[in-house]
VEXDREN-2710 file (C-alpha; in Angstrom, 1 decimal):
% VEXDREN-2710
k/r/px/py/pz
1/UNK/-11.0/-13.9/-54.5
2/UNK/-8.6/-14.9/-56.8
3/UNK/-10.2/-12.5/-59.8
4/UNK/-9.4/-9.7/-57.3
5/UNK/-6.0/-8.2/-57.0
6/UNK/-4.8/-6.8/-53.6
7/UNK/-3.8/-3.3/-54.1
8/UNK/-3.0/-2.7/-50.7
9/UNK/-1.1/-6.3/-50.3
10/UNK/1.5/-5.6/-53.5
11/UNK/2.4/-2.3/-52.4
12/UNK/3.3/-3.9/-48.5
13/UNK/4.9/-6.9/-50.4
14/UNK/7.3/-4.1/-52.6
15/UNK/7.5/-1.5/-49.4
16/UNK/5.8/1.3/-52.0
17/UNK/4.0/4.2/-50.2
18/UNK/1.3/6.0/-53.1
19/UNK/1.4/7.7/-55.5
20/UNK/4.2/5.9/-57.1
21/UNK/4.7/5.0/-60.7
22/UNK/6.2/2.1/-63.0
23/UNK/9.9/3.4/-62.4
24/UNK/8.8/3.5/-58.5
25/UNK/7.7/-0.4/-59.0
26/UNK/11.0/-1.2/-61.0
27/UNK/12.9/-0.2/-58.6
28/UNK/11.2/-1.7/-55.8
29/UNK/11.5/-4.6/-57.5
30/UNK/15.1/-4.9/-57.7
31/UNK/15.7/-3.6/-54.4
32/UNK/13.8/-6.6/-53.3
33/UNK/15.2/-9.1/-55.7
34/UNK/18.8/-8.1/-53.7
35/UNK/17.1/-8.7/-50.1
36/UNK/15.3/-11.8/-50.6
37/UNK/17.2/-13.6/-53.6
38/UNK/17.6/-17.6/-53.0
39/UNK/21.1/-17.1/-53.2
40/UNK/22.0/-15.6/-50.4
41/UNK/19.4/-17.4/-48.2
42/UNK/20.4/-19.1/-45.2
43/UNK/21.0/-22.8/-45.2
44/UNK/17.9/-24.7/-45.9
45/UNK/16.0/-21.2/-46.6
46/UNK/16.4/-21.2/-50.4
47/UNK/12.5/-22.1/-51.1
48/UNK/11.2/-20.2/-48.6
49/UNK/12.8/-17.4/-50.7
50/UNK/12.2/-18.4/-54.0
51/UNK/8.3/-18.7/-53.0
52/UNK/8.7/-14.9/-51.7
53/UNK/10.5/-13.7/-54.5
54/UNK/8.1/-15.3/-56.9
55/UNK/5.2/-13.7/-55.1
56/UNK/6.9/-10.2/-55.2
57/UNK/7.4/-10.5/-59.1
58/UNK/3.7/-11.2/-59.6
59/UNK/2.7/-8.3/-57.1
60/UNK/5.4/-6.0/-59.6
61/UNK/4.2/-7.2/-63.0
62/UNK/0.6/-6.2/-61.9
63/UNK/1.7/-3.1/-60.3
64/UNK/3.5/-2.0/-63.5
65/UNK/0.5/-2.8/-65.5
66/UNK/-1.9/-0.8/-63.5
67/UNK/0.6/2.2/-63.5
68/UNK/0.8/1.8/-67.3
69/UNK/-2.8/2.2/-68.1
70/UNK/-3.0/4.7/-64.9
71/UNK/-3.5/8.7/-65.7
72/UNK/0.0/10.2/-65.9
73/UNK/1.2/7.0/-65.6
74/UNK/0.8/6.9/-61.5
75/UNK/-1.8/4.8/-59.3
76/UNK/-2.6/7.8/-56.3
77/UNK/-3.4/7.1/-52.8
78/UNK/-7.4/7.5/-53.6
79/UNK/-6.8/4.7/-56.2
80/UNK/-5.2/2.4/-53.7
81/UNK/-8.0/3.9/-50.9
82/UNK/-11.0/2.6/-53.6
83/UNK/-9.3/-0.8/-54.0
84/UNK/-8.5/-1.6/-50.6
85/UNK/-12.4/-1.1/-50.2
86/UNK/-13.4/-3.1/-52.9
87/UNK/-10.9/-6.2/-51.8
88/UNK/-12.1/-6.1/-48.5
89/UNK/-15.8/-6.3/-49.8
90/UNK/-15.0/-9.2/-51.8
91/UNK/-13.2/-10.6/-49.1
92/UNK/-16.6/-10.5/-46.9
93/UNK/-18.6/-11.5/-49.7
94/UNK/-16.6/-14.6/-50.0
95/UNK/-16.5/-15.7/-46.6
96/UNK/-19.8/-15.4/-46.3
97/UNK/-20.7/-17.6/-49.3
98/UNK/-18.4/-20.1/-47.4
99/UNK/-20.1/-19.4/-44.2
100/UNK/-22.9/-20.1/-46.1
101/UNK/-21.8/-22.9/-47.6
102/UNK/-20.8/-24.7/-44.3
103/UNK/-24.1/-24.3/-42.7
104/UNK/-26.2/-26.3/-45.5
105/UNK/-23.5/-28.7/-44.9
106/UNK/-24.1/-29.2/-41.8
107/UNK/-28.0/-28.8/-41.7
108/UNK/-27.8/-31.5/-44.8
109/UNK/-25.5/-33.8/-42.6
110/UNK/-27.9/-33.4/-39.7
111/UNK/-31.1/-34.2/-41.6
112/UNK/-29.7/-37.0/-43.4
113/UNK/-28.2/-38.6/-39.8
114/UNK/-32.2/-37.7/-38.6
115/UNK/-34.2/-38.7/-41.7
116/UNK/-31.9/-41.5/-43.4
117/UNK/-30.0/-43.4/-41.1
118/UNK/-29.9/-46.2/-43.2
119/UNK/-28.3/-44.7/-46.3
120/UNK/-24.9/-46.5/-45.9
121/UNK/-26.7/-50.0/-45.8
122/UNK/-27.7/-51.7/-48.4
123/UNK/-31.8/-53.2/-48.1
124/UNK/-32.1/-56.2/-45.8
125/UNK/-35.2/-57.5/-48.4
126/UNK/-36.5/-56.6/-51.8
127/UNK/-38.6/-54.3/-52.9
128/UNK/-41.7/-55.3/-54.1
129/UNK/-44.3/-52.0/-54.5
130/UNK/-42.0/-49.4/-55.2
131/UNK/-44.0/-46.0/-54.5
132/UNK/-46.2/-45.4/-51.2
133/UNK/-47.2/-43.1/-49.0
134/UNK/-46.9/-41.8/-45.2
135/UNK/-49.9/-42.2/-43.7
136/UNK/-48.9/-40.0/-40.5
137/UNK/-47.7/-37.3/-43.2
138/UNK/-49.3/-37.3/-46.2
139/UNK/-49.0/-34.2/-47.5
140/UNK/-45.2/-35.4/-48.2
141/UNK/-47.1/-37.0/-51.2
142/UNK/-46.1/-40.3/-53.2
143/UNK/-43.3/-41.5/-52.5
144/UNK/-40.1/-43.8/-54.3
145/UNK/-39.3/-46.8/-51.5
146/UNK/-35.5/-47.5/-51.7
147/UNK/-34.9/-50.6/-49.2
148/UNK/-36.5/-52.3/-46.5
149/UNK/-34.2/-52.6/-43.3
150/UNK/-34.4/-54.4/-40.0
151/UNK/-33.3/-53.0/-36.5
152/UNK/-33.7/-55.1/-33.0
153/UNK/-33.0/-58.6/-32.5
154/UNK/-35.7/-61.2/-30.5
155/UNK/-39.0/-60.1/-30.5
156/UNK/-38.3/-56.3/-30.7
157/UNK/-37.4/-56.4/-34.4
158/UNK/-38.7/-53.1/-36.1
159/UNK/-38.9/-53.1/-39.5
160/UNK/-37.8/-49.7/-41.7
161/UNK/-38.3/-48.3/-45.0
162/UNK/-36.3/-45.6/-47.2
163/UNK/-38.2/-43.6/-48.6
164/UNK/-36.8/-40.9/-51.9
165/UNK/-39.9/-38.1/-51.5
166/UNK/-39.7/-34.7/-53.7
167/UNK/-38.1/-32.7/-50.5
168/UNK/-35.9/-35.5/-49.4
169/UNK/-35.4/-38.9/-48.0
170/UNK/-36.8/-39.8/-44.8
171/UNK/-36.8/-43.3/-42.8
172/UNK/-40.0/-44.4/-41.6
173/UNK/-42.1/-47.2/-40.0
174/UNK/-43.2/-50.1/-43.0
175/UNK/-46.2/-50.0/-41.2
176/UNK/-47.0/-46.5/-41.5
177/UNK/-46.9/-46.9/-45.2
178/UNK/-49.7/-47.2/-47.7
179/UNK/-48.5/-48.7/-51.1
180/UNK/-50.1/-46.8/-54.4
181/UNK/-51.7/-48.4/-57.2
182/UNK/-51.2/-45.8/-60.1
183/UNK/-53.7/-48.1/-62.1
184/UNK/-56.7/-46.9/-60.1
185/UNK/-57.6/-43.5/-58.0
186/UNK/-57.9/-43.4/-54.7
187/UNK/-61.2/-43.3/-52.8
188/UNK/-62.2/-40.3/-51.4
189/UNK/-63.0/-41.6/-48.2
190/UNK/-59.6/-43.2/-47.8
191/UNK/-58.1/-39.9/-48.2
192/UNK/-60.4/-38.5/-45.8
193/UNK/-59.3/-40.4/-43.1
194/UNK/-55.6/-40.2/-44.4
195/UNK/-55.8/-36.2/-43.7
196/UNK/-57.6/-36.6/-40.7
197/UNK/-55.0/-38.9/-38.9
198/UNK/-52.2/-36.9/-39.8
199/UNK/-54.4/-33.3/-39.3
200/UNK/-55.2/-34.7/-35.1
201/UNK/-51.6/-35.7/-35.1
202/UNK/-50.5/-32.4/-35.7
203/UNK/-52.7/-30.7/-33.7
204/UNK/-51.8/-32.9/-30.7
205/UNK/-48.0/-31.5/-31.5
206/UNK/-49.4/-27.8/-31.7
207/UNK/-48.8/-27.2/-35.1
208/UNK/-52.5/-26.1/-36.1
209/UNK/-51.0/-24.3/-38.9
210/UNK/-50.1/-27.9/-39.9
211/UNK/-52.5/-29.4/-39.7
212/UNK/-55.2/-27.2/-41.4
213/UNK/-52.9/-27.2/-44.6
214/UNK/-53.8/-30.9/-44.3
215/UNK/-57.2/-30.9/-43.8
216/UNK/-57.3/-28.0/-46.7
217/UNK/-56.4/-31.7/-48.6
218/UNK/-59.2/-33.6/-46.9
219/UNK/-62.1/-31.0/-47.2
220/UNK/-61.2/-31.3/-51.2
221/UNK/-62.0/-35.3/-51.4
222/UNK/-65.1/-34.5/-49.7
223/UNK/-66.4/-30.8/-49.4
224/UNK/-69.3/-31.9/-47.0
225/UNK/-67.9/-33.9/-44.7
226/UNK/-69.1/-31.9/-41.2
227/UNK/-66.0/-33.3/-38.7
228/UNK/-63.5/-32.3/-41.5
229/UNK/-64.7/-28.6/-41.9
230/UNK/-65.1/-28.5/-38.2
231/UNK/-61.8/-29.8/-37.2
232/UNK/-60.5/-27.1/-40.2
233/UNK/-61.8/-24.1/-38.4
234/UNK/-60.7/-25.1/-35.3
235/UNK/-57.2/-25.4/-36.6
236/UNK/-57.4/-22.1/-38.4
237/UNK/-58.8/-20.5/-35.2
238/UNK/-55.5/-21.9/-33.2
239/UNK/-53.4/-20.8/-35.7
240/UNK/-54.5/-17.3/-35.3
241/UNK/-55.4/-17.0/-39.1
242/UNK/-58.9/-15.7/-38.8
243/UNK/-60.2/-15.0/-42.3
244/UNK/-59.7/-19.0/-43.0
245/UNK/-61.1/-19.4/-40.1
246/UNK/-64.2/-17.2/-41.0
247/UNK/-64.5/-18.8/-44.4
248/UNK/-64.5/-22.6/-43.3
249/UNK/-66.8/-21.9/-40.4
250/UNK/-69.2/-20.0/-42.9
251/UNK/-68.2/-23.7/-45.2
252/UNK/-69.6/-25.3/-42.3
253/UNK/-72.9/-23.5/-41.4
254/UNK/-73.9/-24.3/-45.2
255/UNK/-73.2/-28.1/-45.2
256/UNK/-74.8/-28.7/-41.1
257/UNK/-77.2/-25.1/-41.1
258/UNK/-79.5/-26.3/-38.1
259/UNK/-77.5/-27.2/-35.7
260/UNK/-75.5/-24.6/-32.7
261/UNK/-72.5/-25.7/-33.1
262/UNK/-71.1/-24.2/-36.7
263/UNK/-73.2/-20.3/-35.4
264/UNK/-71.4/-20.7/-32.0
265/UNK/-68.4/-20.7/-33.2
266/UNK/-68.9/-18.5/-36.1
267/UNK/-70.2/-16.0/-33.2
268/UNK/-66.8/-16.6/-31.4
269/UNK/-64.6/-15.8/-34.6
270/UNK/-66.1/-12.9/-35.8
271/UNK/-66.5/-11.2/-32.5
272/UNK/-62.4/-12.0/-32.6
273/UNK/-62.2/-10.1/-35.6
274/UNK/-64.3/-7.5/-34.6
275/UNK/-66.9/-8.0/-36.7
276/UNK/-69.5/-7.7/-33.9
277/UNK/-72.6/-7.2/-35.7
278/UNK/-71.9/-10.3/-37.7
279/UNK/-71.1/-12.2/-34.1
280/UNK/-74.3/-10.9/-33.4
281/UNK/-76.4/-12.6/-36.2
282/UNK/-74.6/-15.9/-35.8
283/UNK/-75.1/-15.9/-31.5
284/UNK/-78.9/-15.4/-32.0
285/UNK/-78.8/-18.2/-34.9
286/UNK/-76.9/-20.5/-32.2
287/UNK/-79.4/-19.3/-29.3
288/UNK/-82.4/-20.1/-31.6
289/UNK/-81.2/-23.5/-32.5
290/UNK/-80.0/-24.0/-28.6
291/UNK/-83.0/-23.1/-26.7
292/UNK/-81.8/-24.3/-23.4
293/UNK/-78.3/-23.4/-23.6
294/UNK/-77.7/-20.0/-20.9
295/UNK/-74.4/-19.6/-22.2
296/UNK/-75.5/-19.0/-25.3
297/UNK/-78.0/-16.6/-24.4
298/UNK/-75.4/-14.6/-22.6
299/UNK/-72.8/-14.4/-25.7
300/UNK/-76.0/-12.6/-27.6
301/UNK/-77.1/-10.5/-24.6
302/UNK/-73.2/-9.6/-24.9
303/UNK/-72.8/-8.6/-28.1
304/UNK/-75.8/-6.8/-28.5
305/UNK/-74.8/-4.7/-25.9
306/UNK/-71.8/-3.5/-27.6
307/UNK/-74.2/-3.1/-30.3
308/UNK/-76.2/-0.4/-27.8
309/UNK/-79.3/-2.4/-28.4
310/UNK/-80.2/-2.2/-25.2
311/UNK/-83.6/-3.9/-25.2
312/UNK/-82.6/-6.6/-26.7
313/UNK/-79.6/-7.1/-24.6
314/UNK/-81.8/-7.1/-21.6
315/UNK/-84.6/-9.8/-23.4
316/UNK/-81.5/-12.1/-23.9
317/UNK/-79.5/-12.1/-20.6
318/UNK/-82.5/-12.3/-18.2
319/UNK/-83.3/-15.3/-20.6
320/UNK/-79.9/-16.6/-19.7
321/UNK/-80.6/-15.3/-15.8
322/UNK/-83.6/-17.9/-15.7
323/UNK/-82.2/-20.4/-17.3
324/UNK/-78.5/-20.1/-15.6
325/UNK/-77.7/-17.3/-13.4
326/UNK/-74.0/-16.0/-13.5
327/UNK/-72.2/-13.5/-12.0
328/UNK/-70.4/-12.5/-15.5
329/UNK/-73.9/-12.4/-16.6
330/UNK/-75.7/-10.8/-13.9
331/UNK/-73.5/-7.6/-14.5
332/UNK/-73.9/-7.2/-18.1
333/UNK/-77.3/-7.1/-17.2
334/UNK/-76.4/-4.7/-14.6
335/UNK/-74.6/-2.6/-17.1
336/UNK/-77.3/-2.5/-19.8
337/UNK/-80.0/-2.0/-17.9
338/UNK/-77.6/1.0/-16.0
339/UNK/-77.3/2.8/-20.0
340/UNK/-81.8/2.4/-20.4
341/UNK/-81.8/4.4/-17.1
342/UNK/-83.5/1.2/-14.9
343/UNK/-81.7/1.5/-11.5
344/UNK/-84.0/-0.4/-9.7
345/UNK/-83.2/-3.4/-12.5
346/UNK/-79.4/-2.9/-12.1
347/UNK/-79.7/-2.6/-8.4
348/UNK/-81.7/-6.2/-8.4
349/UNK/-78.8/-7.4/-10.9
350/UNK/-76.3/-6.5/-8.2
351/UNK/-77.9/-8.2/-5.3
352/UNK/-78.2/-11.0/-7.3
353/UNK/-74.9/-11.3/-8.1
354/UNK/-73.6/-11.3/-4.4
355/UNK/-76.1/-13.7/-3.7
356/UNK/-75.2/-15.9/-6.1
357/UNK/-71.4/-15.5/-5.9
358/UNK/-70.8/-13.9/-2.2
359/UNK/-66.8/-13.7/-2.6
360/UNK/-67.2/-12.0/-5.9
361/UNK/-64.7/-8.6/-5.6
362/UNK/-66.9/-7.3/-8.9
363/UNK/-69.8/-8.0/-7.8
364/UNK/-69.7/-5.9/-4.6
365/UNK/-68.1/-3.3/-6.4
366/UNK/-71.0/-2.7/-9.1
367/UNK/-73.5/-3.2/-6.1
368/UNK/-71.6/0.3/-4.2
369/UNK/-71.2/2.2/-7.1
370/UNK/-75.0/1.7/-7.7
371/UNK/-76.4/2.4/-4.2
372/UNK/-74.5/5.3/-4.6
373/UNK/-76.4/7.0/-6.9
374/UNK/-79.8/6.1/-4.4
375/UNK/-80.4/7.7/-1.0
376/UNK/-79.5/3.8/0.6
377/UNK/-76.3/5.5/1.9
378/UNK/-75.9/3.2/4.4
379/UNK/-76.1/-0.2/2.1
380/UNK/-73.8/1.5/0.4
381/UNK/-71.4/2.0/3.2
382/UNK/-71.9/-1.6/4.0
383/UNK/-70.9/-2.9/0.9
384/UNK/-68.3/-0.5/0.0
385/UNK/-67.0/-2.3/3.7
386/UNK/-67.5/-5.7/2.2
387/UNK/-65.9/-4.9/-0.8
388/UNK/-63.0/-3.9/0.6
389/UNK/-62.6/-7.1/2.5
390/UNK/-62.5/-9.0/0.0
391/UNK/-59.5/-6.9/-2.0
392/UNK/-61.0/-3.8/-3.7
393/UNK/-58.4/-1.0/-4.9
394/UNK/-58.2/2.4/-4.4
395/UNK/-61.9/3.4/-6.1
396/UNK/-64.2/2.0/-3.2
397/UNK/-62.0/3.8/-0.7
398/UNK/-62.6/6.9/-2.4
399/UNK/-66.1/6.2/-2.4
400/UNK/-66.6/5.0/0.7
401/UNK/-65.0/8.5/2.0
402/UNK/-67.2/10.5/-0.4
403/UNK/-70.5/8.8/1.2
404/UNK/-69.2/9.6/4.6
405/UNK/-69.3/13.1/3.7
406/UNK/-73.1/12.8/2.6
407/UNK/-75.3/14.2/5.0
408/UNK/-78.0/11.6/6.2
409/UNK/-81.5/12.5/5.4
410/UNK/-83.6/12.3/8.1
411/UNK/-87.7/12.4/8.5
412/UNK/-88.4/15.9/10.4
413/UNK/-89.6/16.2/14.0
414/UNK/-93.3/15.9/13.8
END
């Protein structure tokens, strides 16, 4: 601020109202001098007055010198209008910059009372291997070790280390330290596990974003180790970042091809991105390696149906049917074999469903609408009735009244 002179300030400091010109400031300097002179201050006053004067002969000599190199010689009210803008702007800018200023203050104040509580003490023993790293966070890297400390007293004595990593310091357990030998590399295996600790740590606090960054670290010391790559899509998966997700599943379906579980979930991601015919592919590679496994049966059966591969749809859930019924399943089989025109199969489908599931609302539902389009108006009646008991909306009762106005066919007199 101090590069920017207040227009608007000088001219309240010399009483001046715009346009006004150097004989304007000359004279408003002089009627000033008269007013607040230290001579005739009161007793005690005379700095007070000599500061003011002083500040109106600074405001003057700049005002003069503006006026000079001004057009004609005068600064106009749009001149003063412009620089009352520009001082305020500057004034903002600054106090931002200090607001600014404050808050990494204080956020470096906190982190250093959170991460380096020790920093005021001096070690409690020597240093003997200088660099190490965390073992619960390794992706902090190799660290400089500062000091040893000691908290507690008795048997509950903790022991501390300082630690000087590239984004800061940070206080952390000695035992959760691995010392580094710069001499020779690390096995890869060692940093396997290293990742994998710190990745199920992170994942235990939520942060799957976390922790597949660190398992990105452990899947490059070994690129076929099957819990690391599974573990990594799973964390990609939570993170919501599908395409990684996608990509180490795909990872993993190389390195362990014949088993479920790598096409199960690769079925599960892709049918999240909405890649259904790929979910497809990778449901019937999980149901061919799973043979007994229903619910895999019924993920296919699912998908194919949104396909429209209707056939095949009905092959795969009645092959989850016998090996697991379900209501979820028994409906989708409803459904598809509802589009091939087979009423008498989504009828069966329906019955089976209530059977299996009597306090199913959807079930009884599907099982009305599809009597309805039989001449069983009186099953249907009954289960638009049962329907209803158990909390069906608005659809059955208009169902249920549309059947009451079918006439009944009867057998004629013989």
């Amino acid at each position: 601020m101090a590069n920017v002179f207040d227009l608007e300030q000088a001219m309240l400091l010399l009483e001046l109202e715009p346009p006004f010109g150097v004989r304007d400031v000359q004279l408003a300097r002089r009627r000033m001098a008269k007013r607040w002179h230290p001579d005739i201050a009161p007793p005690g006053r005379q700095g007070e007055h000599q500061r003011h004067l002083q500040a109106i002969n600074d405001a003057a000599d700049e005002l003069e010198s503006l006026a000079e190199g001004s057009r004609g010689g005068r600064i106009s009210a749009n001149a003063v209008r412009v620089s009352a803008d520009a001082t305020r702007q500057a004034r903002a800018a600054e106090g931002q910059r200090a607001y600014e200023a404050e808050q990494r203050a204080r956020k470096a104040a906190a982190e250093r009372a959170t991460h380096d509580p020790f920093g005021s003490r001096l070690p409690d023993h020597s240093v003997v291997h200088r660099y190490a790293r965390c073992l619960a966070y390794p992706e902090w890297g190799v660290g400089s070790v500062t000091g040893i400390y000691f908290s507690g007293g008795g048997d509950d004595i903790q022991q501390w280390a300082r630690v000087q990593f590239s984004h800061g310091i940070r206080t952390v357990p000695a035992g959760s330290l691995s010392f580094v030998n710069f001499s020779s590399p690390d096995v890869g295996a060692d940093r396997v596990q290293r990742f994998m600790t710190a990745a199920t740590h992170a994942m235990s606090s939520g942060e799957f974003a976390l922790a597949a960054q660190r398992l990105i670290y452990a899947r490059d010391a070994d690129p076929t180790n099957v819990p690391v790559l599974r573990l990594m899509t799973l964390a990609f998966w939570q993170a919501g970042n599908l395409e990684a997700a996608a990509r180490a599943v795909r990872d993993w379906a190389r390195v362990d091809p014949h088993r479920p579980a790598a096409h199960r979930f690769a079925a599960r991601i892709y049918e999240d991105i909405g890649a259904i015919d790929l979910a497809a592919e990778a449901a019937e590679r999980a149901a061919s390696y799973a043979p007994g496994d229903a619910g895999e049966w019924e993920r296919l059966g699912r998908l194919r149906l949104r396909l429209h591969q209707l056939p095949a749809a009905i092959e795969a859930l009645r092959r989850a049917q016998s090996l697991q019924p379900s209501v979820e399943g028994l409906l989708d089989l409803a459904l598809a074999s509802s589009l091939s025109g087979d009423l008498g199969g989504e009828l069966s489908a329906c019955e089976a469903a209530t059977r299996l599931e009597p306090e199913s609302v959807d079930a009884w539902v599907r099982l009305a609408h599809a009597l309805a389009r039989t001449d069983r108006i009186g099953a249907c009646l009954a289960a638009c009735a049962t329907a209803l008991e158990l909390g069906a909306g608005a659809e059955v009762l208009d169902l249920r009244e549309h059947m009451r106005g079918v006439e009944q066919r009867v057998l004629p007199a013989a």
